[in-house]
Each structure stands twice: as C-alpha cells, then as structure tokens.
C-alpha positions in Angstrom: 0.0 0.0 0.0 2.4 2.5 1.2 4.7 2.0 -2.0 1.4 2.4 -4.4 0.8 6.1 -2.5 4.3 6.7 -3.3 4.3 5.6 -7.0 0.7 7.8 -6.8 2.5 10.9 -5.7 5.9 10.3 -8.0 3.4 10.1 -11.0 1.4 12.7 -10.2 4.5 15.4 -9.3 5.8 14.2 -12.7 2.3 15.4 -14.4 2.6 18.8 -12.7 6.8 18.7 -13.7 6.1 21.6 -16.5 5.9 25.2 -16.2 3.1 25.5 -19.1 1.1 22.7 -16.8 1.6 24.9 -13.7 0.6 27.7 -15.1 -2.8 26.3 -16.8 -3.6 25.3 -13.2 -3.1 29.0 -11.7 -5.8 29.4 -14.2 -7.8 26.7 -14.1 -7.8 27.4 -10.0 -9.4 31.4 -10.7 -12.3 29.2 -12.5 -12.8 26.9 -15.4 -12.2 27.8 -18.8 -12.2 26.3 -22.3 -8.9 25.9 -24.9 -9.0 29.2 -26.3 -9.5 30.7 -23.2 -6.7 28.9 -21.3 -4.7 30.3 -24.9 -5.1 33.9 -24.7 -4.5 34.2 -21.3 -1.3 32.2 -22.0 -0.2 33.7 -25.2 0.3 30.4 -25.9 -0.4 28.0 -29.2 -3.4 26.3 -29.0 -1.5 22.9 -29.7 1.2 23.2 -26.6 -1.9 23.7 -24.5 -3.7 21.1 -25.8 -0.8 19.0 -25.4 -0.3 20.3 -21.6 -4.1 19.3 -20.8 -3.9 16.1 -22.5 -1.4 15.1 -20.2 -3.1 16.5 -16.9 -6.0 15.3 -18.1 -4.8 11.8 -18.4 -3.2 12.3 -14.9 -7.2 13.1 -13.6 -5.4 16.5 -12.6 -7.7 17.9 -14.9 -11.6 17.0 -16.3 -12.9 18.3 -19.3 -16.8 18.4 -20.0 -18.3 19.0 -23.3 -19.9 22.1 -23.9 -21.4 22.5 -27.6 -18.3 21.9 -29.5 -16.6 24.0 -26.5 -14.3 21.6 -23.8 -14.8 23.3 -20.4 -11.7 22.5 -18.3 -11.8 22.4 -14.2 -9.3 21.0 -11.7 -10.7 17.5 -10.2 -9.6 18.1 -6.9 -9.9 21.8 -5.4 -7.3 20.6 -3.0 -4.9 21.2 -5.7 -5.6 25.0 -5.4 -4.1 24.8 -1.9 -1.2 22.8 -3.1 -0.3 25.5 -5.6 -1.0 28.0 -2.3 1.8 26.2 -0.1 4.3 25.9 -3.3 4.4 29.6 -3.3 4.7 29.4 0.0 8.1 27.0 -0.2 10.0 29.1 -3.0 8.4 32.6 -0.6 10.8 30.9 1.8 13.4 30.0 0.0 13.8 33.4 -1.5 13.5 35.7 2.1 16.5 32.1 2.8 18.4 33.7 -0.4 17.9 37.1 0.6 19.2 36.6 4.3 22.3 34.4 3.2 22.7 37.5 0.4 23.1 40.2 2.9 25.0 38.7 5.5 27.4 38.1 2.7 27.3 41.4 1.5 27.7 42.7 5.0 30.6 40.8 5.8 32.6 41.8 2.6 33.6 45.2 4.3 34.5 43.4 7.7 37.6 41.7 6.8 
C-alpha cells in the first residue's frame, strides 16, 4: 500500500513537472475555462496547450466536460488550489532564505 501512494505521488508530481502545466492550473484554479481561453490568457499556441491538458487530463489533474463543441476544463480536486498556495509558500521561503544568506554576505565583505 504504502509503496502504491508513493508511486501515486511520483506520478502525479511528474504530471505537474512543467511550467506550461503549472501555469494552466493557476488558471484553471481562478475558474474553469475552455482551450481558447486557457490560450489567450497564456499567449500560448493552441497545440502546446492542448498538449499540456492532454497530459493532466490523463493524470485526472484535470476534467474536461463538453460544452457545444466547447471543452470546459476544471481542476478535479480543489485541493490542488491549496497545493499551488503552499508551493508559493516553499519558493516565498526560500527566496527571504536567499535574501538573508545574500546580505549577511554582503555585510561581511567590508568586515575583513
């Protein structure tokens, strides 16, 4: 059991491996939105997106309901709005860790 979670969450951090593919989820996570939509707000071409939520479709990161001739993409779990939250959160930390290590360095280079 415990190595099928971890195969789970290898698989599915792999999926979200891809700028583009983080990106259409900061979108996806203001509301759903359809391929030309996900597009302009990109500046993207239509086939890299397509080819983004192909794969995080296939992932279930991603669901896609037919609208007319229209796909309306949404996340599948909202959870995954949080987890984009506390990833901003990680690299907030890092940087202010950057910034500290930066200026005690700079400090220090008139001491010596």
């Amino acid at each position: 059991m415990n190595q099928d979670i971890q195969q789970f969450k290898a698989d599915f951090f792999k999926a979200l491996a891809h700028p583009l593919r983080i990106r259409i989820l900061e979108l996806l996570a203001e509301g759903n939105k359809n391929v030309n939509e996900i597009q302009i707000l990109l500046g993207s071409e239509g086939s890299a997106v397509s080819q983004q939520l192909t794969v995080l479709r296939n992932k279930n990161i991603v669901t896609g309901t037919k609208d007319g001739n229209r796909v309306i993409y949404s996340l599948r779990d909202p959870m995954i709005i949080e987890l984009l939250h506390v990833a901003r959160q990680i690299f907030n930390n890092h940087l202010v860790d950057t910034i500290s290590m930066l200026d005690q360095f700079n400090g220090s280079d008139g001491e010596e």
